[in-house]
C-alpha positions as CSV (number, residue, x, y, z in Angstrom):
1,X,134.0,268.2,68.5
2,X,132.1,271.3,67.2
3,X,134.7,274.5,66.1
4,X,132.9,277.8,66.0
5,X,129.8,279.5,67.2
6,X,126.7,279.7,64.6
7,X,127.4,279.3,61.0
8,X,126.9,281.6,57.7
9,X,124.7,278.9,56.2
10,X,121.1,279.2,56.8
11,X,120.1,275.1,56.3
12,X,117.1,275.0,57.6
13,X,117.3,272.2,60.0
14,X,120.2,273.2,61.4
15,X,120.6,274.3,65.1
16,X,123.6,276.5,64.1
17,X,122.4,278.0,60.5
18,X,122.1,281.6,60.6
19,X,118.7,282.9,62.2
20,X,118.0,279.8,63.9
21,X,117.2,280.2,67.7
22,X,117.8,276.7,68.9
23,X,120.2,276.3,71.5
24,X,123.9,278.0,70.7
25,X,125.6,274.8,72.0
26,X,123.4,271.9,69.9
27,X,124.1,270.3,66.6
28,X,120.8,267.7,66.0
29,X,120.1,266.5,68.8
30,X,123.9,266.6,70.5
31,X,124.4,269.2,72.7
32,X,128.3,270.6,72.8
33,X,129.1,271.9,76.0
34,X,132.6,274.3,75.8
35,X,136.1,273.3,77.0
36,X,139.6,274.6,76.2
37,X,141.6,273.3,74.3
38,X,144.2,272.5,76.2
39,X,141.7,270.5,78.5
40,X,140.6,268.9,75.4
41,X,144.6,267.4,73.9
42,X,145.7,266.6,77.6
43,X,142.3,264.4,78.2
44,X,143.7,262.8,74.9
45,X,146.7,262.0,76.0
46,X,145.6,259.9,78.4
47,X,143.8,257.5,75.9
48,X,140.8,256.6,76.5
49,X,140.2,253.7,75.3
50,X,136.9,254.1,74.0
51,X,137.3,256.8,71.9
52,X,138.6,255.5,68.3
53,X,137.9,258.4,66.6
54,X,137.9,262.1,66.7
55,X,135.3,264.0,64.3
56,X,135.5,267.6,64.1
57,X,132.0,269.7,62.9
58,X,133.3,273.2,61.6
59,X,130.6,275.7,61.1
60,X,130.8,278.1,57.9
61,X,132.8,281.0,59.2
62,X,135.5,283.9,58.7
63,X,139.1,282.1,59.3
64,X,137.4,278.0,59.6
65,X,140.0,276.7,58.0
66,X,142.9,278.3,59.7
67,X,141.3,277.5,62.8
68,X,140.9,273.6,62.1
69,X,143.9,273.3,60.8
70,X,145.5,274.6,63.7
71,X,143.3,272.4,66.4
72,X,144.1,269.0,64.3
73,X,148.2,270.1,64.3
74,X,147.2,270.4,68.2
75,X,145.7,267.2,68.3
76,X,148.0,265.4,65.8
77,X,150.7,266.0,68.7
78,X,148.1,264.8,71.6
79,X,147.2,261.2,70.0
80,X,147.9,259.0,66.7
81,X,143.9,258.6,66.6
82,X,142.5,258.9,63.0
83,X,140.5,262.2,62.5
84,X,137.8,263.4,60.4
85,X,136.8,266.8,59.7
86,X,133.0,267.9,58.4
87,X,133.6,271.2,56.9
88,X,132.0,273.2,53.6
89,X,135.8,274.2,51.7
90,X,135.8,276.8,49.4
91,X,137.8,274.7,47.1
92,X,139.3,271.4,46.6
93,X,142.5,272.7,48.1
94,X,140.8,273.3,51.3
95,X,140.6,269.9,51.2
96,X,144.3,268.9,50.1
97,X,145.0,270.8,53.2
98,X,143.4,269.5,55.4
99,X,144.7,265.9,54.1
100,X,148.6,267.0,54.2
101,X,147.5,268.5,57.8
102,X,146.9,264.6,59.0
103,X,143.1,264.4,58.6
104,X,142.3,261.3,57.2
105,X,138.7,261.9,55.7
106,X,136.6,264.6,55.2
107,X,133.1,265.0,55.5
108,X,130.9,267.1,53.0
109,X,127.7,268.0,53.7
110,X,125.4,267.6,50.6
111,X,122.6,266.6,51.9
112,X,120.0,266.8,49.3
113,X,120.1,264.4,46.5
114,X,119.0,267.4,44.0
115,X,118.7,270.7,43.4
116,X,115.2,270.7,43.6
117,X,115.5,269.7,47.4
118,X,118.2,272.0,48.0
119,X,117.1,275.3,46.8
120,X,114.5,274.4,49.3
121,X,116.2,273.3,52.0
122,X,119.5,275.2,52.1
123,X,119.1,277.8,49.1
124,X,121.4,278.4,46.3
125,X,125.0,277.0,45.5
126,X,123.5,273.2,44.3
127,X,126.2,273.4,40.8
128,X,128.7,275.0,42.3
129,X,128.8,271.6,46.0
130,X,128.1,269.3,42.9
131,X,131.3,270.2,41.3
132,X,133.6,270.4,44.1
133,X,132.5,267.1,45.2
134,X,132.8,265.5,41.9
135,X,136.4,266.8,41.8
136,X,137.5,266.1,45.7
137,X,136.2,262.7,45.4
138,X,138.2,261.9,41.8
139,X,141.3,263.6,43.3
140,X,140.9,262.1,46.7
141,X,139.1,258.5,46.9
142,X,138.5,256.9,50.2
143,X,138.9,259.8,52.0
144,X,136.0,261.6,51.0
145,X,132.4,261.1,53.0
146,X,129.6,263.0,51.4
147,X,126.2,263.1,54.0
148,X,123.4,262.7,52.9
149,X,119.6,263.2,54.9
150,X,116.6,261.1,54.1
151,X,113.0,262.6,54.8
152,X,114.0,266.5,52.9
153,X,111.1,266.3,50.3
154,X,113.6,263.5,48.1
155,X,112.3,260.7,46.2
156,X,113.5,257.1,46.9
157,X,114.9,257.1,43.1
158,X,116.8,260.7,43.5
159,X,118.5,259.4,46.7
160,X,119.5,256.4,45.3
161,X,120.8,258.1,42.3
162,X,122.3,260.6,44.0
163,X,124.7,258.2,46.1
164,X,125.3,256.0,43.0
165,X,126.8,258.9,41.3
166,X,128.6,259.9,44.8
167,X,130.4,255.8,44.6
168,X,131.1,256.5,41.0
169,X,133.4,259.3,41.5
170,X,135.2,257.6,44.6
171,X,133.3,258.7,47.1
172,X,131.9,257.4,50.2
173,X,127.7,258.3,51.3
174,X,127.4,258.7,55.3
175,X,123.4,258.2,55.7
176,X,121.3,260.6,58.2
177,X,117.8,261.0,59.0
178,X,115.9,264.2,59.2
179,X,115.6,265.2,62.7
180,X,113.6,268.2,63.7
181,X,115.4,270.7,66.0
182,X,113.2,273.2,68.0
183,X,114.5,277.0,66.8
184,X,114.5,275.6,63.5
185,X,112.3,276.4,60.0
186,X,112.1,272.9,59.9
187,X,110.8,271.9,64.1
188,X,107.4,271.1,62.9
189,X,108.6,268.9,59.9
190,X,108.0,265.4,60.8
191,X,110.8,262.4,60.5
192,X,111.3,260.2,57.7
193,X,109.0,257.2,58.1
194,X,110.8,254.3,59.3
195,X,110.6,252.0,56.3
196,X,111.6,254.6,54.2
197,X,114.7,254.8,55.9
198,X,115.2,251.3,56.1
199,X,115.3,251.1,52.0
200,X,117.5,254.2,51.8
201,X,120.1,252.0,54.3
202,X,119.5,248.6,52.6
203,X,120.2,250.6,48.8
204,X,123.2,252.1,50.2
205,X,124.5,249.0,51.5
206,X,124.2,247.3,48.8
207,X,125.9,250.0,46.6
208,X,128.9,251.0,48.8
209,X,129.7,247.0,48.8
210,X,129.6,246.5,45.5
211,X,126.6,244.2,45.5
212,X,123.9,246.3,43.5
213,X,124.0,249.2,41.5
214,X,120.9,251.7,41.2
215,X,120.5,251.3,37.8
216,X,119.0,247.4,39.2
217,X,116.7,248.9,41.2
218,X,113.2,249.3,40.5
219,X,110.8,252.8,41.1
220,X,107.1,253.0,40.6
221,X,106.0,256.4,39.2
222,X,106.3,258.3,42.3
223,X,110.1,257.4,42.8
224,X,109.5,254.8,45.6
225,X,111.9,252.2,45.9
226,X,109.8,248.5,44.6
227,X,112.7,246.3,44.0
228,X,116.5,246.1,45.0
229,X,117.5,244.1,41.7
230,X,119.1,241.1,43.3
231,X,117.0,237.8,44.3
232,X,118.9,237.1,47.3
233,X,119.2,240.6,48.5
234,X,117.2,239.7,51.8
235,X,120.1,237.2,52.6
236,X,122.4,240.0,51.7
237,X,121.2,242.1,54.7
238,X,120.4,239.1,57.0
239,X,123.3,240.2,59.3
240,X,122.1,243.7,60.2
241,X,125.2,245.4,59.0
242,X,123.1,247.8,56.7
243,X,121.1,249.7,59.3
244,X,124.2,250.5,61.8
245,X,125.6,253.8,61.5
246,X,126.9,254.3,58.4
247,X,130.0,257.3,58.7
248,X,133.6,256.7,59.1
249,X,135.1,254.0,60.7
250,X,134.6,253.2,64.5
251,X,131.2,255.7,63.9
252,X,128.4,255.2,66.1
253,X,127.1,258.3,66.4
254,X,124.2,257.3,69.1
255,X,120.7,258.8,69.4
256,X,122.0,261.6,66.9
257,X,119.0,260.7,64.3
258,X,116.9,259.3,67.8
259,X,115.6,259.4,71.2
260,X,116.6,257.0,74.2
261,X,114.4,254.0,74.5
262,X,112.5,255.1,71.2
263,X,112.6,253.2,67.4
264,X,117.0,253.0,66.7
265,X,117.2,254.6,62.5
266,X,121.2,253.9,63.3
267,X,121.8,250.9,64.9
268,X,125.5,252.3,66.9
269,X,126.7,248.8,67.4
270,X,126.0,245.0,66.0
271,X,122.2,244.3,65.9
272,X,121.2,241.3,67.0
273,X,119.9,238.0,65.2
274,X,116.2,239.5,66.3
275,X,116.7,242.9,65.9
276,X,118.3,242.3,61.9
277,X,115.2,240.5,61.0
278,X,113.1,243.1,63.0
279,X,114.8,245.9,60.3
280,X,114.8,243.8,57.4
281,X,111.1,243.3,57.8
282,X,110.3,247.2,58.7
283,X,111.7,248.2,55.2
284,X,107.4,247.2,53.9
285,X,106.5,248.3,57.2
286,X,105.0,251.5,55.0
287,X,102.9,249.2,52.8
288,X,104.1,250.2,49.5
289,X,104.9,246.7,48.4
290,X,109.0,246.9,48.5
291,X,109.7,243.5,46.5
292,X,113.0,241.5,46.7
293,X,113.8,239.6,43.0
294,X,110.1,239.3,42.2
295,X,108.9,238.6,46.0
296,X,107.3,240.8,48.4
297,X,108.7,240.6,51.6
298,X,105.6,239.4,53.1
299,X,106.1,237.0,51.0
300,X,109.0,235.7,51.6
C-alpha cells in the first residue's frame, strides 16, 4: 500500500520526490491505483490466501504518522497478518510507535552507503538518518530493515561496509537496484550492471547469515569486490537463496527492480538448480576477476 500523495523529499529517483513529473500513482516501477479504505480492510477480511504480508510506503508529509498509525489500527482489526511500514520518522519514537501500534518492522530508507552518495542523490541530512538508524536498530533489533540501492555512484567496498555496520547495530539490509523512472533527475541514469548486483546480493548474504563479515572481503583500488574471504563461499550460495528478494518475510516484491520476461535482479520465489548456477556464475559476468578463496570463478 502507498499512504499519501507526493512526498517532501526530493530523492532523485523517486516517482513521488518533490518536483518529479513521473506519474502521481507510481513508486519504481509499481503503479498504485486508489481505493478506500474501507474497500481495502473488508477485501482483507476475507483472506486471501496469497497475501502474507501487508507493506505500507508512507511518503514524507504533514500528519504521516498520525495517518499510518490510524490505517494499521484499521487494519490490525481487519486481519492478524504481520505488517511493515517504510516511512522516514522524525525520531526513534516515531518508531516505538509505530511498534506498540502492531507493526512488526519498519523499513528505513537509507539508501546510499555514504554521504558522498547521498548529498548527491537525495541532498543533505546523511549525520542526522545515520544517527537515528544507529539508535532504532540498538533499541529495536529484528524489527528494523534499512534499504539499501546498488548502482547510485557507490563503491562495492562502501556498500559492503555500509551493511556491515547496518548488522552490527541489529539491523537488518533489504537490497534494491537502481531503477530509472521516466519524470525523474535520474530517467537517463542507466541500471546497475548485472554482476555487480550479483556480488552486492552474494556479500549481503553472506553477512546477514553470519557466514562472512566485510572485513574478509577483499577490494582492488577502485573499491570493487575481488574476493568474498571464505574458500567455499561458491557452495555457500549454490542454493540460490542469495539472489531472491531480500526484504521482510514472505517479500517477493516482483518486477519492482525489473521488466517481464527481461534479466530477474530479485529472484521473487526459489530459483531453480539452473537458474542458481546461472547467478552464481553472472557475479564475473563484468570481467573484473571476482575470486572465491584464491580461485576465479572461471576457474572453478
Amino acid at each position: 500500500m502507498l499512504d499519501g500523495g507526493g512526498c517532501e523529499m526530493s530523492c532523485a529517483f523517486c516517482a513521488q520526490a518533490r518536483g518529479s513529473t513521473a506519474r502521481v500513482g507510481a513508486l519504481s516501477r509499481v503503479t498504485w491505483p486508489a481505493h478506500p479504505t474501507t474497500e481495502v480492510t473488508a477485501a482483507l477480511g476475507r483472506d486471501p490466501s496469497s497475501l502474507g504480508r501487508i507493506c505500507i510506503q508512507v511518503t514524507q508529509h504533514r500528519g504521516a504518522l498520525e495517518e499510518v498509525l490510524d490505517l494499521v489500527q484499521q487494519l490490525r482489526q481487519a486481519t492478524p497478518r504481520p505488517i511493515s511500514v517504510a516511512f522516514r520518522p522524525a525520531t526513534v519514537a516515531d518508531i516505538a510507535a509505530l511498534l506498540a501500534a502492531g507493526v512488526e518492522i519498519i523499513g528505513l530508507g537509507l539508501d546510499c552507503p555514504s554521504e558522498r552518495v547521498y548529498r548527491q542523490v537525495k541532498g543533505a541530512g546523511w549525520k542526522h538518518m545515520v544517527s537515528l538508524i544507529e539508535e532504532a536498530c540498538q533499541r529495536h533489533p529484528g524489527h528494523i530493515r534499512v534499504h539499501l540501492m546498488v548502482g547510485l555512484g557507490e563503491t562495492e567496498e562502501e556498500l559492503c561496509r555500509c551493511m556491515q555496520q547496518i548488522y552490527d547495530w541489529g539491523g537488518m539490509v533489504s537490497l534494491f537496484a537502481f531503477t530509472p523512472v521516466r519524470g525523474t533527475p535520474l530517467e537517463k541514469h542507466p541500471q546497475p550492471p548485472l554482476d555487480v548486483y550479483r556480488r552486492m546480493q552474494a556479500a549481503r548474504y553472506l553477512i546477514d547469515r553470519g557466514l562472512a563479515r566485510a572485513e574478509q572481503f577483499s577490494f582492488d583500488e577502485q573499491g570493487w569486490l575481488r574476493d568474498l574471504g571464505r574458500p567455499d563461499a561458491l557452495a555457500l550460495l549454490s542454493d540460490g537463496q542469495a539472489f531472491r528478494t531480500s526484504g521482510c518475510p514472505q517479500c517477493n516484491r516482483p518486477f519492482y527492480n525489473e521488466r517481464p520476461g527481461r534479466t530477474m535482479y530479485n529472484y521473487p520465489r526459489p530459483l531453480t538448480v539452473e537458474e542458481a548456477a546461472r547467478a552464481v556464475g553472472e557475479m564475473e559476468a563484468g570481467g573484473r576477476g571476482l575470486e572465491v578463496g584464491g580461485w576465479s570463478l572461471e576457474e572453478r
